[in-house]
C-alpha positions, -999 to +999 in steps of 0.1 A: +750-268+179+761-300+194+738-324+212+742-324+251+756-354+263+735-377+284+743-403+311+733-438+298+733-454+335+699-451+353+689-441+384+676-462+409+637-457+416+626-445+453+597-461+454+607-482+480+606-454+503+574-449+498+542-454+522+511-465+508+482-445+521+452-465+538+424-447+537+396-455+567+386-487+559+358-494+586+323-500+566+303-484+595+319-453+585+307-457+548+275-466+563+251-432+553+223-442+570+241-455+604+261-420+597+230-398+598+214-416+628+246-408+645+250-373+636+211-369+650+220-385+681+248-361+686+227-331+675+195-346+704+231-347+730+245-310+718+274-328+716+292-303+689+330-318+688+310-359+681+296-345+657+324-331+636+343-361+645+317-382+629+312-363+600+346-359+589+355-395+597+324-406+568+340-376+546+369-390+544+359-422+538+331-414+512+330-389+478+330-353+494+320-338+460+291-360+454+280-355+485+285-317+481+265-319+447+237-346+467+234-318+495+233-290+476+260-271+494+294-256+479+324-283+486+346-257+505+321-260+533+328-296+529+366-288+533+359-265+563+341-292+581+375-312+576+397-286+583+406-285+624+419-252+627+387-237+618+359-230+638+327-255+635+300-236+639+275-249+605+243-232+598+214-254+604+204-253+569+238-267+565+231-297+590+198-307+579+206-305+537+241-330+549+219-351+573+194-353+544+216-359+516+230-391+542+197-405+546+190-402+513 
């Protein structure tokens, strides 16, 4: 069987088009302890939306698995908190061991 014949000229790379991705680079964000005293202050308020908002603005900033493994919950309730189309409603055994894990 005969070798298939390959083109020798190569194809220009599309890099170019690419976008590089910046991810939130504010250190108040990466900030655990300003974080936690945050999410408290939204919790003392009732304010429910803030505090998603603040929560997943630090996850994605931060490690979500470490966090996960610090807080001791699973990390698809990590992804859940991220995810907008579901509904927020955490346990509060899920708030205190993320608020703890923070201040930790």
């Amino acid at each position: 069987m005969a070798k298939a014949a390959t083109s020798k000229k190569q194809k220009k790379s599309v890099t170019k088009y690419l976008r590089v991705h910046v991810p939130f680079q504010s250190p108040e964000l990466k900030d655990p302890k300003l974080v936690s005293e945050t999410l408290l202050d939204c919790i003392k308020t009732g304010d429910l939306e803030a505090f998603r908002d603040v929560l997943a603005s630090h996850l994605m900033s931060t490690n979500k698995m470490a966090l996960a493994k610090k807080a001791g919950i699973a990390r698809r309730t990590i992804y859940d908190i991220l995810d907008p189309k579901k509904k927020f409603n955490p346990e509060l055994s899920t708030v205190s061991a993320v608020i703890r894990a923070l201040a930790a």
